[in-house]
C-alpha positions, 0 to 999 in steps of 0.5 A: 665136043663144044657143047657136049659132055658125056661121062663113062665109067666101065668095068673090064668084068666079063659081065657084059651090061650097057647103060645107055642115058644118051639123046641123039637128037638126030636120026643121022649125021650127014648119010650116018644113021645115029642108030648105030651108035647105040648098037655100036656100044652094045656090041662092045660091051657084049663081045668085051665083057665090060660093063659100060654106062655112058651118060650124057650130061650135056649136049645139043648138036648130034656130031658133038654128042657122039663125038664125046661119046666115043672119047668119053669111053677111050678115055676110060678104057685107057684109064682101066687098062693102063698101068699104074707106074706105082705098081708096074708090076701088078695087073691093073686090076682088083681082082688081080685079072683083066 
């Protein structure tokens, strides 16, 4: 991550959406057109059904920023789809449905 920071808040709603707020400064990373990430997420969210914003809030380096991507939204995916051990029986969910 180094100089990068991204922030992802994502909603499991079966209403697809992204909100993109990402600069990659690069066209590529080596041959990997940094394109592609963008379009990876869209995807994502589109076949998912998630609501996905992703913001950048820091970063230079184009390796780090989509790196931190990346982990930014496991991270909130994990945290939306994990249990809560106060209720590990209930659905982690608001609506009672993932």
């Amino acid at each position: 991550m180094d100089d990068a920071q991204l922030r992802c808040a994502l909603d499991l709603s079966a209403r697809p959406y992204l909100v993109w707020n990402v600069e990659i400064p690069t066209q590529k990373i080596g041959t990997f057109d940094t394109e592609l990430v963008r379009e990876f997420f869209t995807a994502f969210a589109t076949h998912g059904g998630v609501t996905l914003h992703i913001d950048q809030l820091h970063g230079f380096n184009s390796h780090h920023i989509v790196e931190a991507a990346f982990k930014a939204v496991a991270r909130a995916l994990r945290l939306a789809v994990e249990t809560d051990p106060r209720k590990s029986d209930a659905i982690p969910s608001t609506k009672g449905a993932l």
